[in-house]
C-alpha positions as CSV (number, residue, x, y, z in Angstrom):
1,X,-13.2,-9.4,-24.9
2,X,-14.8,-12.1,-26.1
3,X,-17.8,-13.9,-24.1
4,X,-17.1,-17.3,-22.5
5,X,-18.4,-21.1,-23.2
6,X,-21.6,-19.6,-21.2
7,X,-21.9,-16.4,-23.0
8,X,-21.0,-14.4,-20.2
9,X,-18.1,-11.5,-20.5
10,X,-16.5,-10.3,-17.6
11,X,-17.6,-6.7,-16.4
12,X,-14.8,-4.7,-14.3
13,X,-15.6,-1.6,-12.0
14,X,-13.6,1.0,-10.8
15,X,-14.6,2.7,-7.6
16,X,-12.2,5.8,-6.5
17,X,-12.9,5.4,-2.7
18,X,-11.4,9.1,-2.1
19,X,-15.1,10.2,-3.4
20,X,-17.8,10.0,-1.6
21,X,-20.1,8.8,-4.3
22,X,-17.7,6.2,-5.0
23,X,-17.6,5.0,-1.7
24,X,-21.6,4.7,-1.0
25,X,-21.9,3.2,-4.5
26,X,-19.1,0.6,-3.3
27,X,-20.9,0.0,0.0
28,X,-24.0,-1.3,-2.0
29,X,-22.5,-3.3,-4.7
30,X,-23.0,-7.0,-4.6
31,X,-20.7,-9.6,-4.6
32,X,-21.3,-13.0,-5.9
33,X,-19.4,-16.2,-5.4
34,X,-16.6,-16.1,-7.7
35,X,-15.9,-12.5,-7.9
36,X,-12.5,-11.2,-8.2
37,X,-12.4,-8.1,-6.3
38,X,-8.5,-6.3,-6.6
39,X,-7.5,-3.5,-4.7
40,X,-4.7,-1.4,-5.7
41,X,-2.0,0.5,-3.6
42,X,-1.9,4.2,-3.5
43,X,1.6,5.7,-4.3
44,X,2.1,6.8,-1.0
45,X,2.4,3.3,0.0
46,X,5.2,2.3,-2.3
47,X,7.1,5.7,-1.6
48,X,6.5,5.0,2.2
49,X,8.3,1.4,1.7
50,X,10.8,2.5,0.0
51,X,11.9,5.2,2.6
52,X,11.6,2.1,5.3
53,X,13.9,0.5,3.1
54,X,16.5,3.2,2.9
55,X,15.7,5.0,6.4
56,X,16.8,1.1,8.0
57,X,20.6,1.4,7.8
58,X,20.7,4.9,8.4
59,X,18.7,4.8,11.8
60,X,21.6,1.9,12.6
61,X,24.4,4.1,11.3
62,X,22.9,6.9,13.4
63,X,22.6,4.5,16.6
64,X,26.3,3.7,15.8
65,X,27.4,7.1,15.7
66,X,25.0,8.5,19.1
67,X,27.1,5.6,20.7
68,X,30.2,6.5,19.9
69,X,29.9,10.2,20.8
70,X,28.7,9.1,23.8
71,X,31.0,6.8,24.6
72,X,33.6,9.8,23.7
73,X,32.0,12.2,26.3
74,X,32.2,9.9,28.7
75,X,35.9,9.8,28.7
76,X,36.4,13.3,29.1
């Protein structure tokens, strides 16, 4: 990377918050004006959307269905 009109080159860290170490060292890391701090998802988090996604219409379809048996039981 090449150093900027100041001379200064960007540093990036990489703190694995599942470990303790990590998290201590993370706790006691300064932050200055400017910073760009970016914290990504864990994969559970984009699986667990997904099933959102797909579980929506089901849980209707399944409403639909309960509703209809019931309504079906109730006429016998």
């Amino acid at each position: 990377m090449r150093p900027d009109k100041n001379g200064r080159v960007p540093l990036v860290y990489r703190f694995d918050v599942s470990r303790p170490d990590s998290l201590l060292a993370g706790q006691t890391f300064p932050i200055k004006n400017r910073d760009i701090i970016y914290v990504s998802r864990h994969l559970t988090t984009d699986i667990s959307k997904f099933l959102g996604i797909v579980g929506k219409p089901l849980q209707v379809a399944n409403t639909g269905v309960s509703a209809v048996n019931h309504a079906v039981d109730m006429g016998d």
